[in-house]
C-alpha positions in Angstrom: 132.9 45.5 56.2 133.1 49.2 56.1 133.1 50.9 59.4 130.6 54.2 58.4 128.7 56.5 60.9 125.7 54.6 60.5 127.1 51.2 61.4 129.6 52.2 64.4 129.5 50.4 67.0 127.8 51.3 70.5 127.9 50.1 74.1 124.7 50.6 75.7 123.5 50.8 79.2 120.1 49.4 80.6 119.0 49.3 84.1 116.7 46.6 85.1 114.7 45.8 88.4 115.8 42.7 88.9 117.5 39.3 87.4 114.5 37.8 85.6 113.7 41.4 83.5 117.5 42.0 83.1 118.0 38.4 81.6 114.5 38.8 79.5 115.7 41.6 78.4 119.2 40.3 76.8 118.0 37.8 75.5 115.2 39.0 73.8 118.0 41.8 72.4 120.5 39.1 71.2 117.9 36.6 69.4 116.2 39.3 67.4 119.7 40.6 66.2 119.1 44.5 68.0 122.1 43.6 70.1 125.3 41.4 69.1 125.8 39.8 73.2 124.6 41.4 76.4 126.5 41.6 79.6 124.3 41.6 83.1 126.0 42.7 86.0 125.3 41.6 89.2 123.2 43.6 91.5 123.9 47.0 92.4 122.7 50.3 94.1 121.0 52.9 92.7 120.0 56.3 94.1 118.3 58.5 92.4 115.1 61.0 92.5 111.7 59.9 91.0 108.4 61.2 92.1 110.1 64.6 94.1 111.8 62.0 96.5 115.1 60.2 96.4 114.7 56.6 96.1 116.9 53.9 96.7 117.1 49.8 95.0 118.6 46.9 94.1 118.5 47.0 90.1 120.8 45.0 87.4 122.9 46.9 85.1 123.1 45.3 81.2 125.7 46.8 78.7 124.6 45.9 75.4 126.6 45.9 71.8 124.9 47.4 69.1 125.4 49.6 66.1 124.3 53.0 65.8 122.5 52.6 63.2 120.1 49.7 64.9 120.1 52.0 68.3 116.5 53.2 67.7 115.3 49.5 67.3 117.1 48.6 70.1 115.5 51.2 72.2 112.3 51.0 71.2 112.3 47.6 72.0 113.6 47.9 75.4 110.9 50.3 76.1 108.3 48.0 74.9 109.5 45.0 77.1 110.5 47.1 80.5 108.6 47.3 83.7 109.4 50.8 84.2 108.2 54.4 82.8 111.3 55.7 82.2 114.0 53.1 81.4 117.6 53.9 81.4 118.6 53.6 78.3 121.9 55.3 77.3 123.9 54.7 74.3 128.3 55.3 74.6 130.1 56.3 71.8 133.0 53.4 71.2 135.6 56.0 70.3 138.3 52.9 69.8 138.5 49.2 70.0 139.8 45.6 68.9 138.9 45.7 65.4 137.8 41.9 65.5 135.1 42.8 68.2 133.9 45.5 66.4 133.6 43.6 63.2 132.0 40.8 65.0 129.3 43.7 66.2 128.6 44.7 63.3 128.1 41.2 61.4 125.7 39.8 64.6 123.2 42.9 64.0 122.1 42.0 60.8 119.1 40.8 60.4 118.5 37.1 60.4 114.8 34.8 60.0 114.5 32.4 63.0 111.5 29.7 63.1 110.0 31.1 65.9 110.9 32.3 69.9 114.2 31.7 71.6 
């Protein structure tokens, strides 16, 4: 496969508000090809300012493995399955890596027909 601009892979970071969205959320990612394999981290602490106060929760943190040229899908599904307004969605470079991975990336974000939901 040739590795071009448009096909490069990503590692991209999603906040969730709990274990139910977070796992919705990956797997609705992997089975319609936008993402190659989601990670879910366990629960964490965020702090951050929404609304003109700082808030505090527990959310889940996913890091997703696309390529940059199926980044906008990817996104603009995320936005249409999460709970909040403003979901973090933030896509990282991968600026080097084990060139099996990436290949593998690549190959599990093509598009694919399945018979129906996962």
């Amino acid at each position: 496969m040739c590795h071009t601009a448009e096909n490069k892979a990503l590692l991209v970071y999603i906040t969730a508000p709990d274990k139910a969205c977070a796992s919705a959320l990956a797997h609705a990612l992997v089975y319609e090809r936008l993402a190659a394999g989601v990670n879910i981290l366990p629960v964490c602490a965020s702090v951050y300012w929404w609304q003109g106060a700082v808030q505090e929760r527990e959310e889940y943190a996913l890091i997703a493995q696309c390529t940059q040229a199926g980044f906008a899908a990817l996104r603009a599904r995320v936005c249409a399955l999460h709970p909040y307004d403003v979901p973090c969605i933030v896509a990282l470079s991968i600026v080097a890596g084990h060139s099996p991975f990436l290949r593998w990336v690549e190959g599990e974000t093509q598009p694919v027909q399945h018979s129906g939901e996962f």
